[in-house]
mmCIF file as gemmi writes it, N, C-alpha and C atoms, coordinates in Angstrom:
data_model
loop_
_atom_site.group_PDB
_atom_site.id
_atom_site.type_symbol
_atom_site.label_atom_id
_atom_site.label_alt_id
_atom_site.label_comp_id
_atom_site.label_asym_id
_atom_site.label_entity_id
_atom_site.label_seq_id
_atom_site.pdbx_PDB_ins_code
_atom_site.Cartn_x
_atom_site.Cartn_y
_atom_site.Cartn_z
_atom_site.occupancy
_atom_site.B_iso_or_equiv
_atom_site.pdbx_formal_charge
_atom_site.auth_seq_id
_atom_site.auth_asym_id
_atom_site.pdbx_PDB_model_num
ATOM 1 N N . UNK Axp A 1 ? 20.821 -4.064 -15.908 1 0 ? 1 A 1
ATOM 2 C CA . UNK Axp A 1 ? 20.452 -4.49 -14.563 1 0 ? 1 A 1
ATOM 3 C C . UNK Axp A 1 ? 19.799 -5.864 -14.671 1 0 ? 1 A 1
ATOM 4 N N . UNK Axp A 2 ? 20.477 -6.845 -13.689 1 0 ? 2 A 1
ATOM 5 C CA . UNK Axp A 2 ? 19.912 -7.698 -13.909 1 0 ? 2 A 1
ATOM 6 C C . UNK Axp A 2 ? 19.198 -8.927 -12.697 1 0 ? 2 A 1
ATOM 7 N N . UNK Axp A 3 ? 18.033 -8.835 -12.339 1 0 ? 3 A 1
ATOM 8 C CA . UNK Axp A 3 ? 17.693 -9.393 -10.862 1 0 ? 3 A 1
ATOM 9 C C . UNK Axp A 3 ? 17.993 -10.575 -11.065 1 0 ? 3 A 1
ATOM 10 N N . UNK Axp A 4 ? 18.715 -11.416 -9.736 1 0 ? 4 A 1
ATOM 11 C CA . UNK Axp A 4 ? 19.044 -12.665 -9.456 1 0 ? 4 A 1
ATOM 12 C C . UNK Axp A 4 ? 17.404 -13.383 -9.17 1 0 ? 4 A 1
ATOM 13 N N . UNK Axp A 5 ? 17.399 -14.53 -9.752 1 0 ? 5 A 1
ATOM 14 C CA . UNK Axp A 5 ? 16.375 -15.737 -9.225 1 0 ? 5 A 1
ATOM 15 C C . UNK Axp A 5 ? 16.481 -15.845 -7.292 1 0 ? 5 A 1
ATOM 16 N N . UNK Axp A 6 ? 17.898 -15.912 -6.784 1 0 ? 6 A 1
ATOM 17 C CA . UNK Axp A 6 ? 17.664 -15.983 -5.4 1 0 ? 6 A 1
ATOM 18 C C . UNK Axp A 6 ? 16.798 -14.588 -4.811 1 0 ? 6 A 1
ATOM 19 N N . UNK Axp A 7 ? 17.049 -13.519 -5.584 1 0 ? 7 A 1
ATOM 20 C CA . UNK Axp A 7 ? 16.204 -12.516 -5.02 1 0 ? 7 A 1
ATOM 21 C C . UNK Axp A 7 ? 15.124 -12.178 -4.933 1 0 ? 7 A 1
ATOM 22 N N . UNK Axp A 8 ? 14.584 -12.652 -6.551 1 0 ? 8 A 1
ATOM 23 C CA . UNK Axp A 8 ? 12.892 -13.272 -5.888 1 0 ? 8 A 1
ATOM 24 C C . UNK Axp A 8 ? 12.48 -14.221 -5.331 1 0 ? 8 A 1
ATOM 25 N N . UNK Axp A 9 ? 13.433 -15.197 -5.094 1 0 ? 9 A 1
ATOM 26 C CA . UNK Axp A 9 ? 12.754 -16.466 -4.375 1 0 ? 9 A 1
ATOM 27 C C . UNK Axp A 9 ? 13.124 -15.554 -3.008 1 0 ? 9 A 1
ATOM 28 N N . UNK Axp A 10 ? 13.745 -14.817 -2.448 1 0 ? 10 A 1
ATOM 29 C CA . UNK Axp A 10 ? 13.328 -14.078 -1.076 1 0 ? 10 A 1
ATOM 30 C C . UNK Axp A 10 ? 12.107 -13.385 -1.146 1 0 ? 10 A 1
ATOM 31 N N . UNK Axp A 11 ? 12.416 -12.374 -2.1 1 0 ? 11 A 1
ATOM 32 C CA . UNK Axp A 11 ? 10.816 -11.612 -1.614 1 0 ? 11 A 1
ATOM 33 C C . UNK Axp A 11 ? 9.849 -11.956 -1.636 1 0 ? 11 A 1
ATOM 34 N N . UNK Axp A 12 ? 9.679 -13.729 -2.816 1 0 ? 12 A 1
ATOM 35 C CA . UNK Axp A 12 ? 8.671 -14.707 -2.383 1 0 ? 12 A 1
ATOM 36 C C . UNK Axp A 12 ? 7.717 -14.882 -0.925 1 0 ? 12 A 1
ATOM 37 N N . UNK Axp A 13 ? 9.595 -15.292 -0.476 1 0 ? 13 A 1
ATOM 38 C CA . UNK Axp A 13 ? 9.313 -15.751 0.856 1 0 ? 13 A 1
ATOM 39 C C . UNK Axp A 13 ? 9.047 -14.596 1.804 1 0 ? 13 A 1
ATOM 40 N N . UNK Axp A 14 ? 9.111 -13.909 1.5 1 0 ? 14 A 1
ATOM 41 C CA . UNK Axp A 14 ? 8.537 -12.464 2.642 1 0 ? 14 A 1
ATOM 42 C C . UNK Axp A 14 ? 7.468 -12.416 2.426 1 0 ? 14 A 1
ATOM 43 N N . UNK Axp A 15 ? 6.552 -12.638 1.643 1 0 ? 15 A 1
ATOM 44 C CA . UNK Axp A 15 ? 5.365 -12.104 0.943 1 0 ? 15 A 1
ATOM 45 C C . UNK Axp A 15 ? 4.783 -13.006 1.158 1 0 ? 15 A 1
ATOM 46 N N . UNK Axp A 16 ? 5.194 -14.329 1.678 1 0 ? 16 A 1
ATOM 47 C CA . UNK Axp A 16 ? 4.398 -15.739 2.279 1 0 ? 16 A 1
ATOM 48 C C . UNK Axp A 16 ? 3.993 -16.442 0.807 1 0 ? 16 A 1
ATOM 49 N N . UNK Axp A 17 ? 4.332 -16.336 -0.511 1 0 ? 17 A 1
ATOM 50 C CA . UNK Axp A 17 ? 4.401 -17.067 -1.257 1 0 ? 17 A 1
ATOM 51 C C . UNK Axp A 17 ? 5.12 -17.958 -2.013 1 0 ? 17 A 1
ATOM 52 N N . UNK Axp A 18 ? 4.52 -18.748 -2.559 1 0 ? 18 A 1
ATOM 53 C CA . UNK Axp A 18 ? 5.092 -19.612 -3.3 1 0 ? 18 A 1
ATOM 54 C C . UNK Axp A 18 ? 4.866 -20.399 -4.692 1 0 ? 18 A 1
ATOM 55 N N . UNK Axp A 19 ? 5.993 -20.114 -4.91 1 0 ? 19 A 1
ATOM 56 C CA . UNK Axp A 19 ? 5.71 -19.871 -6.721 1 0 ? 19 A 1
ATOM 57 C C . UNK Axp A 19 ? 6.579 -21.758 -7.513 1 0 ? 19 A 1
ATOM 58 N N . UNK Axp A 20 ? 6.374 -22.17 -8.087 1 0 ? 20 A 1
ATOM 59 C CA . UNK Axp A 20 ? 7.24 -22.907 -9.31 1 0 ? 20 A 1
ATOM 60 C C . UNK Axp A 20 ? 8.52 -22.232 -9.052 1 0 ? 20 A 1
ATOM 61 N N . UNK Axp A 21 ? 9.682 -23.099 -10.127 1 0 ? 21 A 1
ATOM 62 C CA . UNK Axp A 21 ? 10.826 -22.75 -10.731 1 0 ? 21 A 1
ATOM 63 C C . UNK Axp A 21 ? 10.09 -21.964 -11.973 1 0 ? 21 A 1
ATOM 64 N N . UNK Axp A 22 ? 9.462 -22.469 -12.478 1 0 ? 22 A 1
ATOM 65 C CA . UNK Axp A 22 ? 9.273 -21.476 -13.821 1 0 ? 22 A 1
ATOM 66 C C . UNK Axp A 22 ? 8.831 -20.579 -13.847 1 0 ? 22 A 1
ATOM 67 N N . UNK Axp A 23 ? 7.725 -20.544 -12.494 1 0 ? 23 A 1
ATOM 68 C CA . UNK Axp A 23 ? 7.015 -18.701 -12.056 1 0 ? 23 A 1
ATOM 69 C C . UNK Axp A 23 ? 8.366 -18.097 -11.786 1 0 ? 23 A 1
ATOM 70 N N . UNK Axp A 24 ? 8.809 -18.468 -11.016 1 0 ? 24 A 1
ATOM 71 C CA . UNK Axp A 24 ? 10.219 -17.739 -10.379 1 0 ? 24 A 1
ATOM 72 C C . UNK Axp A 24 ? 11.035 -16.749 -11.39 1 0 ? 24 A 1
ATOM 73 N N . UNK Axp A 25 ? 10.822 -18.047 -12.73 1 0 ? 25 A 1
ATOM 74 C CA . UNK Axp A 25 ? 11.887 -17.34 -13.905 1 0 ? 25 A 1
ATOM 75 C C . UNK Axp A 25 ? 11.231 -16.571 -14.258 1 0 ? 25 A 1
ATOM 76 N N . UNK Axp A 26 ? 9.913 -16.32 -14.858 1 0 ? 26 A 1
ATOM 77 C CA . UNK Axp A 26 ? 9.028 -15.582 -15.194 1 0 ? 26 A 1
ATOM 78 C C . UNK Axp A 26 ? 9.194 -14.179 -14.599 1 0 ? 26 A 1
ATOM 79 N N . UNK Axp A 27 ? 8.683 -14.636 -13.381 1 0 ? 27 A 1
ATOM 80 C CA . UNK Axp A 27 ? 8.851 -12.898 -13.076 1 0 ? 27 A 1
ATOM 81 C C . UNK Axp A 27 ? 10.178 -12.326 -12.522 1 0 ? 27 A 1
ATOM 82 N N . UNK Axp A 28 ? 11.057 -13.157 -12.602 1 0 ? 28 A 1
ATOM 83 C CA . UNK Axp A 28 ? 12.71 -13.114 -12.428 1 0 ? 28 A 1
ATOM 84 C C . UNK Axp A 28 ? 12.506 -11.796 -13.866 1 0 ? 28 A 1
ATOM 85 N N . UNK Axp A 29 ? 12.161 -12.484 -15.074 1 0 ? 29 A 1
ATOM 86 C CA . UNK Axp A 29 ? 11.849 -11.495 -16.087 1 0 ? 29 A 1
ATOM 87 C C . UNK Axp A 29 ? 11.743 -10.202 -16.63 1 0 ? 29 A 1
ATOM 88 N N . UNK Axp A 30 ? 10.605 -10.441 -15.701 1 0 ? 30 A 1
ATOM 89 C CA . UNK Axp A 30 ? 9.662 -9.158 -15.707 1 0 ? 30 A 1
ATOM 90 C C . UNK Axp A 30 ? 9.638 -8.08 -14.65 1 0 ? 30 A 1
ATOM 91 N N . UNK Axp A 31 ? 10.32 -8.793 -13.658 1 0 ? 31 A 1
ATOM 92 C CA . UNK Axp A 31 ? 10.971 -7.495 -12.819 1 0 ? 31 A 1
ATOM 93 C C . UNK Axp A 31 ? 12.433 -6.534 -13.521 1 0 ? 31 A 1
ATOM 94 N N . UNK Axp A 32 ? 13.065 -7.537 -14.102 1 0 ? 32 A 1
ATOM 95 C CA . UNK Axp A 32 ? 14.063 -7.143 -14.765 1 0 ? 32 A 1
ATOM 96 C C . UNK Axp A 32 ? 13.151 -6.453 -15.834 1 0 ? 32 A 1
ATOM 97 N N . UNK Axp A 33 ? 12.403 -6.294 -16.396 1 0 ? 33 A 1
ATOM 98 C CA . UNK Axp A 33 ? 12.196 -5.474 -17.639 1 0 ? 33 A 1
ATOM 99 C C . UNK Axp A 33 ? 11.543 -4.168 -16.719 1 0 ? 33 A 1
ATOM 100 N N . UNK Axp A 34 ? 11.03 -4.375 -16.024 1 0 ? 34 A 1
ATOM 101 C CA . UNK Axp A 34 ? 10.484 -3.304 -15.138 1 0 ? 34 A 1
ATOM 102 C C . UNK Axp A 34 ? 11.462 -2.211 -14.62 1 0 ? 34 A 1
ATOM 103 N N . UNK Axp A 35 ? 12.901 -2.959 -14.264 1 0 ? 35 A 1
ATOM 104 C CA . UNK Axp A 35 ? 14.26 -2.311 -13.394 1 0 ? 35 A 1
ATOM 105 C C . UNK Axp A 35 ? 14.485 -1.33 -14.753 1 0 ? 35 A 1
ATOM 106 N N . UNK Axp A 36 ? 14.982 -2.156 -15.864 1 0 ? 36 A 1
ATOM 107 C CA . UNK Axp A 36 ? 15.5 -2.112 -16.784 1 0 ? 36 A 1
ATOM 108 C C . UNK Axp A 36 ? 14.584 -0.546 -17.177 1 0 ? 36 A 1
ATOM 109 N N . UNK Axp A 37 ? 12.775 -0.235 -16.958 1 0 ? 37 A 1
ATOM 110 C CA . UNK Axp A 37 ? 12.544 0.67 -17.897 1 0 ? 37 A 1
ATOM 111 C C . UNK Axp A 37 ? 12.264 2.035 -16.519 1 0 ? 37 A 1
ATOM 112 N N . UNK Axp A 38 ? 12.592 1.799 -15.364 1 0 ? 38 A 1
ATOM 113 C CA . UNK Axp A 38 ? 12.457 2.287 -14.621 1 0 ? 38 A 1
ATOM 114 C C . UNK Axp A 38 ? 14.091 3.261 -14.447 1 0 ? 38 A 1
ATOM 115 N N . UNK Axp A 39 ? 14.808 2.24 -14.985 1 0 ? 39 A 1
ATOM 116 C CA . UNK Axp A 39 ? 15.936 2.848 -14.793 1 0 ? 39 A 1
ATOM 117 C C . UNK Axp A 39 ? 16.082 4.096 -16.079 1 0 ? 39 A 1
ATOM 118 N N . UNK Axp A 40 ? 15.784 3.607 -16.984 1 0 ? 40 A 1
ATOM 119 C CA . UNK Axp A 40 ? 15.138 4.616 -18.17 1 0 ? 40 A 1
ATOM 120 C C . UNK Axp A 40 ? 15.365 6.459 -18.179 1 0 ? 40 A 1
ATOM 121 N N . UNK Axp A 41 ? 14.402 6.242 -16.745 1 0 ? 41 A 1
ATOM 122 C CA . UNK Axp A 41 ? 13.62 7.523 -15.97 1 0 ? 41 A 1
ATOM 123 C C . UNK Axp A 41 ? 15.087 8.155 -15.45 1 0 ? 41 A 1
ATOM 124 N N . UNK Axp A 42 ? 16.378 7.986 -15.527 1 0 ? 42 A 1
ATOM 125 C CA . UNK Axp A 42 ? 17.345 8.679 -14.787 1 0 ? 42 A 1
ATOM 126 C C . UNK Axp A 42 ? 18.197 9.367 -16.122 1 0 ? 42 A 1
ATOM 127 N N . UNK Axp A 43 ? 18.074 9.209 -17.465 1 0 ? 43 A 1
ATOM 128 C CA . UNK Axp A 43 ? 18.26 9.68 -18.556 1 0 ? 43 A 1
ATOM 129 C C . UNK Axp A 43 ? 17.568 10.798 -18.846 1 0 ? 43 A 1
ATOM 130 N N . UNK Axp A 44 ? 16.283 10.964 -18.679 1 0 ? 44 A 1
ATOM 131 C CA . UNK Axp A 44 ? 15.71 12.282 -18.422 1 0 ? 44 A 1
ATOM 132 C C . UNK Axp A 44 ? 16.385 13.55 -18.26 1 0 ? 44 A 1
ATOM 133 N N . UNK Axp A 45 ? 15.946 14.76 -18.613 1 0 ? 45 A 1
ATOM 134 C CA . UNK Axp A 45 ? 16.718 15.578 -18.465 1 0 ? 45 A 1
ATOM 135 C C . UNK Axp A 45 ? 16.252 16.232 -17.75 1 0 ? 45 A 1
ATOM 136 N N . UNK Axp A 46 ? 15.742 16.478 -16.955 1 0 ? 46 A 1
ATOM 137 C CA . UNK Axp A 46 ? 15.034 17.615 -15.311 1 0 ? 46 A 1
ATOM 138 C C . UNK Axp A 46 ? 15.628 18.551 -14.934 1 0 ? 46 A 1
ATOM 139 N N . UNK Axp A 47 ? 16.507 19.274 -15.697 1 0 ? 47 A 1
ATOM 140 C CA . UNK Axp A 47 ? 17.434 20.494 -14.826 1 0 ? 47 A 1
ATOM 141 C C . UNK Axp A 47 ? 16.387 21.853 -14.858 1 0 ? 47 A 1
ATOM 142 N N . UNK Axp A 48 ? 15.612 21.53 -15.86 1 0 ? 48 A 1
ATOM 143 C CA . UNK Axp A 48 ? 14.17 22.788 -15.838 1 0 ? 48 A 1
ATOM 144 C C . UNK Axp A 48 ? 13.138 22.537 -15.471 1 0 ? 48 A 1
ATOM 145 N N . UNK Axp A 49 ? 13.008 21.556 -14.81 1 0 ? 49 A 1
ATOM 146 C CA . UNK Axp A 49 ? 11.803 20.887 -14.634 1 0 ? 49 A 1
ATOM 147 C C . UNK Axp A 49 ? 12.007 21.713 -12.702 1 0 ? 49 A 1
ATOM 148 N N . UNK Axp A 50 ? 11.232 22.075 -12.049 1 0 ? 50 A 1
ATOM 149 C CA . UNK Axp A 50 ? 11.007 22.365 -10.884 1 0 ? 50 A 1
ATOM 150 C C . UNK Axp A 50 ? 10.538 21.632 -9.488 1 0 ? 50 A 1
ATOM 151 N N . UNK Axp A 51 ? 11.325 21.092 -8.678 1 0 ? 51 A 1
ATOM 152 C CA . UNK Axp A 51 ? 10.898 20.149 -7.782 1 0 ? 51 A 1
ATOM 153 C C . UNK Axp A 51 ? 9.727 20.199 -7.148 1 0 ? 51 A 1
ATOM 154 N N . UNK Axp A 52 ? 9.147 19.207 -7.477 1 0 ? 52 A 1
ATOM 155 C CA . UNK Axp A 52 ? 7.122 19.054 -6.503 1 0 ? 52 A 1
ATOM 156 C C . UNK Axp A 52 ? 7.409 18.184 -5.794 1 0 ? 52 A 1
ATOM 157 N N . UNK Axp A 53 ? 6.351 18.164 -4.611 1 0 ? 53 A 1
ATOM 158 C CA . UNK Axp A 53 ? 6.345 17.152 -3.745 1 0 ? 53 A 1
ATOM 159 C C . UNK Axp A 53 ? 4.715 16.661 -4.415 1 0 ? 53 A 1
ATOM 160 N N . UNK Axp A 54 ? 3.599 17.465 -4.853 1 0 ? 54 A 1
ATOM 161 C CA . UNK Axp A 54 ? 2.571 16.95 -5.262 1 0 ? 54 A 1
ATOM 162 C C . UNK Axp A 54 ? 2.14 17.063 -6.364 1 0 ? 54 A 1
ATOM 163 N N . UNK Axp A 55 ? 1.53 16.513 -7.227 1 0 ? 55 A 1
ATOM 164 C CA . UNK Axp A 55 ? 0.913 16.926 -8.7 1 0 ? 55 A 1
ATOM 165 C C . UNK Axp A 55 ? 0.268 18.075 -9.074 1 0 ? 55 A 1
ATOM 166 N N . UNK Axp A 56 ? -0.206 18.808 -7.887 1 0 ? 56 A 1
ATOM 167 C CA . UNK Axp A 56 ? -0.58 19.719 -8.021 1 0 ? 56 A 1
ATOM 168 C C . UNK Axp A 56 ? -0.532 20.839 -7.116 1 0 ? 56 A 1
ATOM 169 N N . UNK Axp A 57 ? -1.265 22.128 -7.451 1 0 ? 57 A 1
ATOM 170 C CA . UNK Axp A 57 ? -1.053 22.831 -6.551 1 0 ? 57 A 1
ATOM 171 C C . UNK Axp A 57 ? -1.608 23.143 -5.293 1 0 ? 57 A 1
ATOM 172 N N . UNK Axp A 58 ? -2.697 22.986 -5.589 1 0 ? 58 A 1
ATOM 173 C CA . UNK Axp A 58 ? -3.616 22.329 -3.997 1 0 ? 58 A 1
ATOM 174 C C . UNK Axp A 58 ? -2.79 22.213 -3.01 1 0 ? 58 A 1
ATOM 175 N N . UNK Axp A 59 ? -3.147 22.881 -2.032 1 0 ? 59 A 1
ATOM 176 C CA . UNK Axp A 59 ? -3.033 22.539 -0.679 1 0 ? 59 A 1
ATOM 177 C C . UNK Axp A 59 ? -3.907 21.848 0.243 1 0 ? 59 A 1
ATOM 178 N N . UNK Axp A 60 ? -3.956 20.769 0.7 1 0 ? 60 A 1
ATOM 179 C CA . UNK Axp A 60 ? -5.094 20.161 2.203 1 0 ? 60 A 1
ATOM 180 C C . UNK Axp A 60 ? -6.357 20.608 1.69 1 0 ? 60 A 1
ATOM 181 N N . UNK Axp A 61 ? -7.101 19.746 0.928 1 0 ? 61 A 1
ATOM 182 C CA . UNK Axp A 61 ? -8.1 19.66 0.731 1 0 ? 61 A 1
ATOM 183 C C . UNK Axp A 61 ? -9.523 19.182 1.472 1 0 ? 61 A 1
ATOM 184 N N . UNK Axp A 62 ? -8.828 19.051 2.753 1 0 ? 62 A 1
ATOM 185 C CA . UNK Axp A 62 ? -9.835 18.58 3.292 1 0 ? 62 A 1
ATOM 186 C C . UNK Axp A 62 ? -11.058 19.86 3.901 1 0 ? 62 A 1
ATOM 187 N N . UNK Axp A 63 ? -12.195 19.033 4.28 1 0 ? 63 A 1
ATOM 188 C CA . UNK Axp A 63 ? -12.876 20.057 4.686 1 0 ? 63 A 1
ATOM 189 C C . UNK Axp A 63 ? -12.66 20.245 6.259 1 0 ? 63 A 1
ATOM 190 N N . UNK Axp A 64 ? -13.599 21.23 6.796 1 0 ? 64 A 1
ATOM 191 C CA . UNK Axp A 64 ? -13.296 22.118 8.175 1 0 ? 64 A 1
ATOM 192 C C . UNK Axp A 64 ? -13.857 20.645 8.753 1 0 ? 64 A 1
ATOM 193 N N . UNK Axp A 65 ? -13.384 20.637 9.961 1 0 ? 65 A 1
ATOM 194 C CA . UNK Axp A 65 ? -13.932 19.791 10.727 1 0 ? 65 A 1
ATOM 195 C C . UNK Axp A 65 ? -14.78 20.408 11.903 1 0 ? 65 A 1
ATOM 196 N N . UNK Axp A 66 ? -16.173 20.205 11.855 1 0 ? 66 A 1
ATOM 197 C CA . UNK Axp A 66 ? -17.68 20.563 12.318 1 0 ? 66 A 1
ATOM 198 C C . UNK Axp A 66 ? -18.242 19.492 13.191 1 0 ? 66 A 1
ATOM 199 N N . UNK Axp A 67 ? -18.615 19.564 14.259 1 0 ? 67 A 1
ATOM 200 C CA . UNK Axp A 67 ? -19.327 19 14.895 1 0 ? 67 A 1
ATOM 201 C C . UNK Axp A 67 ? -20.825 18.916 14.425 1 0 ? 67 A 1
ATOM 202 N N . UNK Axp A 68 ? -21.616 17.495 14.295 1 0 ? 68 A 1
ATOM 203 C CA . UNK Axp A 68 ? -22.396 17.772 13.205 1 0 ? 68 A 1
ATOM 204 C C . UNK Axp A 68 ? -23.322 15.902 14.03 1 0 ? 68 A 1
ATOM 205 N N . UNK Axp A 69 ? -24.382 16.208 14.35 1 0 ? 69 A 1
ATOM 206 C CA . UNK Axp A 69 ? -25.253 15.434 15.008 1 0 ? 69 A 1
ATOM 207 C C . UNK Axp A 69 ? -25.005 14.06 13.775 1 0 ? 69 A 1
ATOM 208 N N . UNK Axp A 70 ? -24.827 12.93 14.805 1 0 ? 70 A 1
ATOM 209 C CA . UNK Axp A 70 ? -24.318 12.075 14.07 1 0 ? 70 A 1
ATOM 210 C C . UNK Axp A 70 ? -25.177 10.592 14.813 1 0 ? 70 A 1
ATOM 211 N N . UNK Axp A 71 ? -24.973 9.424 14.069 1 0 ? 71 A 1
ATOM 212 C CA . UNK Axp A 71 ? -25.888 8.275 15.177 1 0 ? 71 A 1
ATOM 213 C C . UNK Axp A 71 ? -25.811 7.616 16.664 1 0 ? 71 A 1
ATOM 214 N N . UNK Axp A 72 ? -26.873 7.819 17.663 1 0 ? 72 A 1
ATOM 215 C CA . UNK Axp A 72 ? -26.255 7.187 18.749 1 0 ? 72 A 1
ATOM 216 C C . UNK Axp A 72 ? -26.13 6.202 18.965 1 0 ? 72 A 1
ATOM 217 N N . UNK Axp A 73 ? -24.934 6.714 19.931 1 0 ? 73 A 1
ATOM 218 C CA . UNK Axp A 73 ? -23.983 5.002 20.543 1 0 ? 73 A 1
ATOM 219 C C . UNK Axp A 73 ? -24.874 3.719 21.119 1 0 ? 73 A 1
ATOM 220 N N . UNK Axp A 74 ? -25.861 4.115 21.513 1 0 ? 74 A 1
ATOM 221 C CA . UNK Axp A 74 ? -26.916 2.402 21.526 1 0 ? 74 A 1
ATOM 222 C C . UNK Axp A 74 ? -27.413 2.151 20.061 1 0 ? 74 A 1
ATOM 223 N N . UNK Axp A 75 ? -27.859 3.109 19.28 1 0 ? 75 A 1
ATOM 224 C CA . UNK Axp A 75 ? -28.06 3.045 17.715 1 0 ? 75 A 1
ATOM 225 C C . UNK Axp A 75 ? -26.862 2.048 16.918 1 0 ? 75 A 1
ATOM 226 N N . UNK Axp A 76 ? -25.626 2.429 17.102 1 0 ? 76 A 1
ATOM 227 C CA . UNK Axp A 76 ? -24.301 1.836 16.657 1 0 ? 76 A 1
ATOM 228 C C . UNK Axp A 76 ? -24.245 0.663 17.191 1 0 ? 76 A 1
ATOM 229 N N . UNK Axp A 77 ? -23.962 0.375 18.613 1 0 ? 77 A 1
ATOM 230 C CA . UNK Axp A 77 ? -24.09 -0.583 19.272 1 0 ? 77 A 1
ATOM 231 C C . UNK Axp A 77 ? -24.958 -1.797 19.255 1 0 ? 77 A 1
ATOM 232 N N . UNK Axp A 78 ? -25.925 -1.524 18.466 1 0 ? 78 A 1
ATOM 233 C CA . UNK Axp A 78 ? -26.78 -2.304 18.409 1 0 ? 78 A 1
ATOM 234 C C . UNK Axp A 78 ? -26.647 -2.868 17.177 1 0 ? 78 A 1
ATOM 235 N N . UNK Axp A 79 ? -25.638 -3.141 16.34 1 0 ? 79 A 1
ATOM 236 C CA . UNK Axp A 79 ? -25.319 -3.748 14.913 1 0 ? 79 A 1
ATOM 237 C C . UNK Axp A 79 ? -24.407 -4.318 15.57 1 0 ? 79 A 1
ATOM 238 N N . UNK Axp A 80 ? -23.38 -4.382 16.454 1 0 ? 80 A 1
ATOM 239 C CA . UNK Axp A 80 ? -22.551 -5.301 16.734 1 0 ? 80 A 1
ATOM 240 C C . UNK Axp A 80 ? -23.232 -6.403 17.476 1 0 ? 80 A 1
ATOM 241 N N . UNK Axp A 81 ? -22.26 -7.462 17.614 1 0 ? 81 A 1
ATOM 242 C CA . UNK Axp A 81 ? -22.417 -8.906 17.802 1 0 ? 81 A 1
ATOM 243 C C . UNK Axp A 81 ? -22.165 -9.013 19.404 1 0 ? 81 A 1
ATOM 244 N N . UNK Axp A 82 ? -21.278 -8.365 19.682 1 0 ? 82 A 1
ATOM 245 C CA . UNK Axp A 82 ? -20.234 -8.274 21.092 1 0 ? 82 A 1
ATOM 246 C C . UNK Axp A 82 ? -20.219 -6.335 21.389 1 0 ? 82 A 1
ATOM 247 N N . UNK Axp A 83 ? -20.765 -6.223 22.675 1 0 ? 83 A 1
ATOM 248 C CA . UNK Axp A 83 ? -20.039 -4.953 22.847 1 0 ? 83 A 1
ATOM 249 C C . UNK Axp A 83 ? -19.627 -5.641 24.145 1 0 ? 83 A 1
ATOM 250 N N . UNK Axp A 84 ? -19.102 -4.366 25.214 1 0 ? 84 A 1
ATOM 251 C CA . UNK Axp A 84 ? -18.263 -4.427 26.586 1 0 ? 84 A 1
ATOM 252 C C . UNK Axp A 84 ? -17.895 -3.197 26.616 1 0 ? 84 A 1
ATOM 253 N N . UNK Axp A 85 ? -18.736 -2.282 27.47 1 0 ? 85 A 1
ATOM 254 C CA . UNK Axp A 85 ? -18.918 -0.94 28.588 1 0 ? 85 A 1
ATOM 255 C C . UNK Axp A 85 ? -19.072 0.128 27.365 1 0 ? 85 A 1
ATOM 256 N N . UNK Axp A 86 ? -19.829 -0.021 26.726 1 0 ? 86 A 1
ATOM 257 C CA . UNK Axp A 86 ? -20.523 0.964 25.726 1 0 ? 86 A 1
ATOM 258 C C . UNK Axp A 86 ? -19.875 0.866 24.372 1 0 ? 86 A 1
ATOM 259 N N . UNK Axp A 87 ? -19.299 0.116 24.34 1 0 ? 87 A 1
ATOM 260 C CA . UNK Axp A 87 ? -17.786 -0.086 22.812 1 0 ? 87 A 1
ATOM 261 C C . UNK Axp A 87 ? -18.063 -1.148 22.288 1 0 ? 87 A 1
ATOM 262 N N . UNK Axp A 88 ? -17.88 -1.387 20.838 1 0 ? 88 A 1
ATOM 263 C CA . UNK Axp A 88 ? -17.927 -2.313 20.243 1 0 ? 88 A 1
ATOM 264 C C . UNK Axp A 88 ? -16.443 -3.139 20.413 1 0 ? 88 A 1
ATOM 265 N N . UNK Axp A 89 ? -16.759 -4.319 20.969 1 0 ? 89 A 1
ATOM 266 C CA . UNK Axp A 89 ? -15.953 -5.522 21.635 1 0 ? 89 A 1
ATOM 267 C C . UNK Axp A 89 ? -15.756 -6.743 19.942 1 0 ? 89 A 1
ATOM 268 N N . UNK Axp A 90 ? -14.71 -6.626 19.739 1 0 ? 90 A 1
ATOM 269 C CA . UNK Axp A 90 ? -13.942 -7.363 18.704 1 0 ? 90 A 1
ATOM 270 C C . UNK Axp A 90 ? -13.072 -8.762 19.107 1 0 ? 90 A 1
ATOM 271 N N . UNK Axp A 91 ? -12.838 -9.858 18.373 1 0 ? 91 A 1
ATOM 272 C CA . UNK Axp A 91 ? -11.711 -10.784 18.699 1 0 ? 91 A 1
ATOM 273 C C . UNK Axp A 91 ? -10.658 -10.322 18.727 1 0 ? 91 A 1
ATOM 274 N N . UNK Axp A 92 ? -9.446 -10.55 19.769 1 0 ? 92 A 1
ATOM 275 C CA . UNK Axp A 92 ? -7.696 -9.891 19.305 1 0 ? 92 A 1
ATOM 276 C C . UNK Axp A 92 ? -7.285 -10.611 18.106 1 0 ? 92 A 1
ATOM 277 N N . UNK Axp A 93 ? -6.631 -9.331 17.661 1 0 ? 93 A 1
ATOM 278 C CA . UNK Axp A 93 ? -6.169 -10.113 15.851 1 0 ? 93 A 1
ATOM 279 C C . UNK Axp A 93 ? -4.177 -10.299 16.43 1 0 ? 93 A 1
ATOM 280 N N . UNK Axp A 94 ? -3.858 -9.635 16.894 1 0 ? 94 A 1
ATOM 281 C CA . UNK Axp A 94 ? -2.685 -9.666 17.047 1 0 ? 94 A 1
ATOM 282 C C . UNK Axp A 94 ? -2.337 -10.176 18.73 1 0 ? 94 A 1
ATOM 283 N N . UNK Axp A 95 ? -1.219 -11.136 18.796 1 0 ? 95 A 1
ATOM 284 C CA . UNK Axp A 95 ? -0.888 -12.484 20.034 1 0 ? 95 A 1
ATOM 285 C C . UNK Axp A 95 ? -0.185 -11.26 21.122 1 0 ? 95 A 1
């Protein structure tokens, strides 16, 4: 397997970076050695091995969810910079 240079200079550019010609080759490289040992993993022999979805056997570990006296909202409110009608009031991040 062998990754093309144009294909990381895309996912470069998706990723908003920008690299050299010689970074490019570099990890042109090292993705290829990565494909190369990843692909490895399909030589394996798994026909006894038993399908998991998790490492273990655990199920939902979370705990019960309890209503449980917690800090008040002028308490909270009062670490922000900006509130507006009892809420902590933020800049829009997205246009």
């Amino acid at each position: 397997m062998s990754i093309q240079l144009e294909t990381v200079r895309h996912i470069a550019r998706l990723a908003n970076l920008e690299f050299s010609e010689e970074e490019l080759g570099i990890f042109a490289r090292q993705i290829d050695s990565i494909l190369v040992y990843i692909d490895k993993l399909n030589e394996l022999d798994t026909q006894r091995v038993e399908p998991t979805s998790h490492v273990t056997q655990k199920d939902q570990a979370f705990r019960e969810d309890r209503v449980a006296p917690s800090l008040e909202v002028l308490r909270a409110l009062a670490n922000s910079p900006e509130t507006k009608d009892g809420h902590f009031s933020v800049p829009k991040v997205i246009g």
